[in-house]
N, C-alpha and C positions, 0 to 999 in steps of 0.2 A: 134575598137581601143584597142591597149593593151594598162592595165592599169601598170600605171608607176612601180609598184613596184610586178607586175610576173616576176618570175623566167627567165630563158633561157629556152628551152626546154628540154636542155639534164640535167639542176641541177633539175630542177620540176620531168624528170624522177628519176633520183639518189635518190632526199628527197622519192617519192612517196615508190620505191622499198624497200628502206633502213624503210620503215614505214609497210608496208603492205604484200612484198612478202614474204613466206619463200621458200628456195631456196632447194634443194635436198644435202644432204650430205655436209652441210655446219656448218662453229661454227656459230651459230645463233648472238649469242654478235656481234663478231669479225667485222662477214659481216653488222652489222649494223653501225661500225665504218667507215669499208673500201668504204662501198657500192658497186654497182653492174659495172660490166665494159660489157656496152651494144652496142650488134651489131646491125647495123642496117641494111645490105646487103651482098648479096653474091652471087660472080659469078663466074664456073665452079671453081675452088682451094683456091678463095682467097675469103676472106671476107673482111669487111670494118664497122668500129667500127664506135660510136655515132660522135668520134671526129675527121673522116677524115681519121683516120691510116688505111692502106692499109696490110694485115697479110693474109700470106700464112699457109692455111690449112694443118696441116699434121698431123691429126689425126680426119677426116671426123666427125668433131659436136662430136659426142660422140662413134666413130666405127664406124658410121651410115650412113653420108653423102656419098656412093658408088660413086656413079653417079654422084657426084658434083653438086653443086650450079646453080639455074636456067635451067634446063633443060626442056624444055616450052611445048615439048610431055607430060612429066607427070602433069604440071599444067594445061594443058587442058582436060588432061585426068578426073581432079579431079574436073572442074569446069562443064563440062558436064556433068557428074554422080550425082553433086550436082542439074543442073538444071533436069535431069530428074527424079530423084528419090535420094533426099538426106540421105534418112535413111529408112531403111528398119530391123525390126524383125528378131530373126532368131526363137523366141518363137512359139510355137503354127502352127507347120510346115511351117511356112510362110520361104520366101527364096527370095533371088536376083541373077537376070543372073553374074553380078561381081563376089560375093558370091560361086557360082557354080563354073564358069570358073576358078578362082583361086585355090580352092580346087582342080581339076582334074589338073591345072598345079602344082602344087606343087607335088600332087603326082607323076605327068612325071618328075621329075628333080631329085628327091631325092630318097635315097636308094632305089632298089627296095620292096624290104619287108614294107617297109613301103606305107599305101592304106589308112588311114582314117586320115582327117585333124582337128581338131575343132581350130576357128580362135579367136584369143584375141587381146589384144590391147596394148600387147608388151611383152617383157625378161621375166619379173617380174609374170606378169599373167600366160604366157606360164607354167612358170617352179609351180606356183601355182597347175594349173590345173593339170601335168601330176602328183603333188603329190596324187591330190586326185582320180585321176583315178585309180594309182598304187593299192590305197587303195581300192576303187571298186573291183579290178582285185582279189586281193587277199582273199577279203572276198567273193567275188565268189564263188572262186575255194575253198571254206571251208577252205584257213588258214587263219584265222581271226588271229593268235598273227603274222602274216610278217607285222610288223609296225615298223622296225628300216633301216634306212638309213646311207647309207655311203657314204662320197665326199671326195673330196684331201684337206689337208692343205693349205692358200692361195685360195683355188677354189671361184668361186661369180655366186650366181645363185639368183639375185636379193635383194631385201629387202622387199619384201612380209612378213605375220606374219608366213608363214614355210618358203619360199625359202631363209628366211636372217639368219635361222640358219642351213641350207644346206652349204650356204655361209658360209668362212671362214678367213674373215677377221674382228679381234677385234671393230672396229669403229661401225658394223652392229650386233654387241651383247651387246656391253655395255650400258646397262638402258634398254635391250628390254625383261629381262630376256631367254635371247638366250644364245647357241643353246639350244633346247628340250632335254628331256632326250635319245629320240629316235632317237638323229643326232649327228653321229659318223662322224672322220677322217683318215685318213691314211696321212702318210706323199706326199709331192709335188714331182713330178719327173723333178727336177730341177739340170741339167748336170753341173752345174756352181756352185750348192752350194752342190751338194753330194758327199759320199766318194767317191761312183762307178763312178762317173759323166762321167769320162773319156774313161770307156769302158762301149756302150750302150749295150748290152746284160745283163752285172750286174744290168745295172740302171731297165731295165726292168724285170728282175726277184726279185728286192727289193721289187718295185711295187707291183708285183702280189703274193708274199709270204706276204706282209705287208695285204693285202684286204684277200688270205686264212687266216691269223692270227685272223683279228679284225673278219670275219665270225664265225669262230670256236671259238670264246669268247661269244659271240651274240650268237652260236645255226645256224646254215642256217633256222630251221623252224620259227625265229624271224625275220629275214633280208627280206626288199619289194627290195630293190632296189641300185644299185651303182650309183651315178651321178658324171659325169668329164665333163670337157671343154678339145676339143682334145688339142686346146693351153690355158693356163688359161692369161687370158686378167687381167683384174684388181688386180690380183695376183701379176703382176710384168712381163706380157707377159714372161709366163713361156712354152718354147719349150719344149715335150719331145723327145727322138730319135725317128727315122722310125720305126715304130711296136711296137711300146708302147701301141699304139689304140686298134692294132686286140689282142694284148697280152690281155689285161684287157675287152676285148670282149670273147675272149676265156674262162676268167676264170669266167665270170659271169655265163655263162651257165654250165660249170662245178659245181659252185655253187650251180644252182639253184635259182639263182636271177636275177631280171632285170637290164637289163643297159639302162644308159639313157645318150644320147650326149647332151651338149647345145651347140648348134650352135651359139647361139644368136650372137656372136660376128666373130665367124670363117664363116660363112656358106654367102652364094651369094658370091662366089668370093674371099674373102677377103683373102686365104692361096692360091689363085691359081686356084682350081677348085671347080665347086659349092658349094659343100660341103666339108670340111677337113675328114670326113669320106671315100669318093671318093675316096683317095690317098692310103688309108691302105684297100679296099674293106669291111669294116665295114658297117654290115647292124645292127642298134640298135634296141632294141624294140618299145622306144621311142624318138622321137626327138626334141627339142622343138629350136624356128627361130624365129628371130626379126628383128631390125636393119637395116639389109641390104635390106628386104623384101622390105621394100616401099622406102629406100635408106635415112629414116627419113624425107618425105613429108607429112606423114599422121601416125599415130599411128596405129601401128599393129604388132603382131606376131602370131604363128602357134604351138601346140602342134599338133605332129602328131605320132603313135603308127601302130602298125602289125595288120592286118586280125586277128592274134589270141587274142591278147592283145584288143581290138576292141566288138569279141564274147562273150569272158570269161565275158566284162560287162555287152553286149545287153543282150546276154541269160538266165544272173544271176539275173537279176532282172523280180518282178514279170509281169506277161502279162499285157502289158499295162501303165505298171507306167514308169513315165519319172526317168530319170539320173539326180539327182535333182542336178546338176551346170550349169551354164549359169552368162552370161553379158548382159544389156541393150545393149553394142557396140558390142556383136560379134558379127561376120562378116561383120562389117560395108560397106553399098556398096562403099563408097567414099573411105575409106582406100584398099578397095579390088580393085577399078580399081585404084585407085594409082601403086597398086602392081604388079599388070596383067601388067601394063607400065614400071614400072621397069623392070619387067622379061624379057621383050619383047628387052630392050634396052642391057639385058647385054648381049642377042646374037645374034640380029640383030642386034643392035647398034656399035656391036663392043668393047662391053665397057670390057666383060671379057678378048675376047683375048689380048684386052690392058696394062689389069692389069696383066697378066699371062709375055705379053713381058719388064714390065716394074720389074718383078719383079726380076730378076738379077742385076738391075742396083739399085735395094733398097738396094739389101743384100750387093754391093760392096761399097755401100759410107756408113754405118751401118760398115762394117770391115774394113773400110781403118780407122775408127776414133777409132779403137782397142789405136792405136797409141799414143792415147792423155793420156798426166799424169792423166786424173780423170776417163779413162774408164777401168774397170775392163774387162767389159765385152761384147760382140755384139751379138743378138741372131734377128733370124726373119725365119720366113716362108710366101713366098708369100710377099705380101705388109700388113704384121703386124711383129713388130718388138720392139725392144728396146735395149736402151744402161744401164748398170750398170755402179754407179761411184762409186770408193772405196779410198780413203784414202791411201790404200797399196795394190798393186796389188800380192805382192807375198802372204799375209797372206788372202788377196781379204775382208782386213776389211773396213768397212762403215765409216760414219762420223756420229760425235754426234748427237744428235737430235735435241741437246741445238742449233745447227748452225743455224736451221731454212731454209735448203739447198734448199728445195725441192720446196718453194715460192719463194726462191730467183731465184731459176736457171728458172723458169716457165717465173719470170719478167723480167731478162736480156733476153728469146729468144723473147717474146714480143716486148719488146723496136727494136729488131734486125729485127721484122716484121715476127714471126712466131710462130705458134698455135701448141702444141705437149702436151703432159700427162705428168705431173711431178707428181709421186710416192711420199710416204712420208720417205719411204725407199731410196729415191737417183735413182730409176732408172726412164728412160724417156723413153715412151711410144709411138709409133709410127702407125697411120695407113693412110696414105695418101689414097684420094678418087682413085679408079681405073681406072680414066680418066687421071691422071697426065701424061704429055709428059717427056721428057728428061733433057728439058730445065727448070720446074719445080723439076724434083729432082736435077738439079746443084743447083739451088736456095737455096733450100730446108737444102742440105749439106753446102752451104756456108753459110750461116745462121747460122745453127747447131753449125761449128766448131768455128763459132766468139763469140758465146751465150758460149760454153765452152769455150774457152780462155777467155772470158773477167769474168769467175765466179774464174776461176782458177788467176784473177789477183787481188782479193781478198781479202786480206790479211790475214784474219783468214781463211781462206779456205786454203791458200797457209802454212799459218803455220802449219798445220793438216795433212798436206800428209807425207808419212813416208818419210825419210831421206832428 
């Protein structure tokens, strides 16, 4: 019998959460005021909250969700592995067939140059590890001073205690004493906020004069490494032009320093083809994968690095002594056949070529809303994308901050019944899972453009726009 004076279930969760969780990148206070807004299902695009609301996914869990919601191959794939072997070592040469097979697929999909995998258990770790590999590599090859890094302005390469001063966004340095003294930036190759924006050959030779600059400041014998995301996601899903990639590929090796792509968010599909490297023939030295990998069913991602980058560590250390990094989770076998299932579905399944044909129909309702008095801007590659709002399109200036815009606009598309990234800068963030039909992306845009008219009916919004 319940006793008369428990809660509901969903206030018991709310009080519990608002008492006990803390939450990822949140104001700790605030969220204990607001409390949590809890999902409780989801299937193929759409999820379905504590209280019955019914909300179209368009921006897959966190980049993550590919393959959409309930996809009953990969939970079986995950329930079997569990019954037959739920955890397995990767310590002490012990290994799992998952483990294995995953590694030699990943190798088959991804740049060629790239042949050794070590598996983690997501973005954050990835981008950890390949930090300290770099540092391995270098002290190898006897330059022990290549210890300074360099990433794009806006770039996010997790919040680990180095990759969140890689990252360069103020919220993931303030109180962490970030960044290091050894993690430098170059500006973002952003067409929409730079001079050259307009003609991509300029924007890409600012780029790669800005990275010879900050080199030749640093020394190249002090520099380990360049890290970029081919599009930067948490940045503001910041597009650069065609050939920005191999550009800044080019000039590392001119350098004499490593590049490092993060995929974490571009890579399974998500720009098109499996990796946004793919597009510009970009092989990196190393690579690091998340998100899309188990499609966010199970925890997992992949640093993966060259035959050379690889040797330079095996060889450099003495005979016999281990590579002293490692996880209790790596290569988990349950997150590994998750993945192997995933992988299997984005090209038997059909789920890539889906997202590759659906992705024309992303970028024309994305620019048809050019149109709207609060869109500055429309930018996407593939099915990842976003809108800027500006206040004045000719001067492309923002709104206060004092407005408060960016929670607001998140809870009017909610109410509207749909799930997307609200920036805190104004722009809104896009990546719909790669299964979505047609008839989901009309949803999806009528949605969108009733979420912007009804923020634009506003009144202090509407007072703020220029003329």
């Amino acid at each position: 019998m319940t006793h008369p004076t428990a809660l509901p279930a969903h206030a018991a969760l709310d009080a519990i959460d608002r008492a006990h969780l803390i939450h990822p990148v949140s104001p700790w206070r605030l969220h204990e005021e607001r409390g949590p807004t809890v999902l409780a299902s989801g299937r193929g695009s759409w999820l379905t909250d504590a209280q019955g609301n019914e909300l179209l996914d368009a921006f897959a869990g966190l980049w993550c969700v590919n393959v959409g919601y309930g996809q009953e191959s990969v939970v079986q794939a995950a329930a079997e592995q569990m019954r037959r072997l739920p955890y397995a070592t990767g310590y002490f040469h012990f290994s799992s067939e998952p483990a294995i097979r995953l590694a030699e697929k990943l190798v088959q999909v991804s740049p060629a140059a790239l042949t050794r995998v070590y598996l983690t258990l997501g973005g954050s770790e990835s981008v950890d590890a390949a930090v300290r590999f770099i540092v391995q590599y270098w002290n190898a090859l006897g330059k022990p001073s290549k210890k300074h890094f360099i990433s794009l302005e806006r770039g996010y390469h997790g919040s680990s205690s180095t990759g969140a001063g890689l990252t360069a966004l103020p919220v993931f340095h303030r109180g962490f004493d970030l960044p290091l003294p050894t993690q430098h930036y170059i500006p973002s190759p952003n067409p929409y906020r730079h001079a050259d924006g307009a003609d991509p050959q300029a924007l890409i030779a600012a780029s790669v004069a800005a990275l010879r600059a900050r080199v030749d400041a640093l020394g190249a014998e002090n520099v380990a490494a360049f890290f970029c995301e081919p599009i930067q996601g948490s940045g503001g899903v910041i597009v650069p032009p065609a050939g920005w990639l191999k550009a800044m590929r080019d000039a590392t090796r001119a350098l004499g320093i490593l590049f490092v792509v993060d995929e974490v968010i571009t890579g399974f599909g998500r720009t098109g083809p499996m990796f946004a490297c793919e597009a510009e023939g970009v092989e990196p030295d190393l690579m690091t994968v998340a998100k899309g990998l188990t499609a966010g069913y199970a925890p997992m991602g992949a640093t993966l690095m060259t035959e050379a980058v690889y040797a330079a560590i095996a060889d450099g250390a003495p005979a016999g002594m281990p590579i002293g990094h490692g996880a209790t989770y790596s290569a988990h076998p349950v997150s590994a056949a998750v993945a192997l299932e995933v992988l299997r579905l984005y090209k038997e399944g059909g789920i890539l070529a889906n997202g590759q044909r659906m992705g024309p129909v992303f970028a024309a309702g994305l620019d048809a809303l050019q149109s709207h008095p609060l869109v500055g801007n429309a930018r996407h590659r593939g099915l990842l994308g976003a809108l800027e709002l500006v206040s004045d399109k000719g001067s492309k200036r923002g709104f206060d901050a004092r407005l408060g815009l960016a929670d607001r606009i998140f809870a009017a598309g909610y109410r509207n019944g749909l799930v997307f990234r609200s920036f805190g800068d104004q722009i809104l963030g896009f990546a719909p899972a790669l299964t979505y039909s047609q008839d989901e992306f009309a949803q999806m845009f009528e949605r969108l453009e009733k979420t912007l008219d009804d923020v634009l009916a506003m009144p202090d919004v509407r007072a703020a726009l220029a003329g």
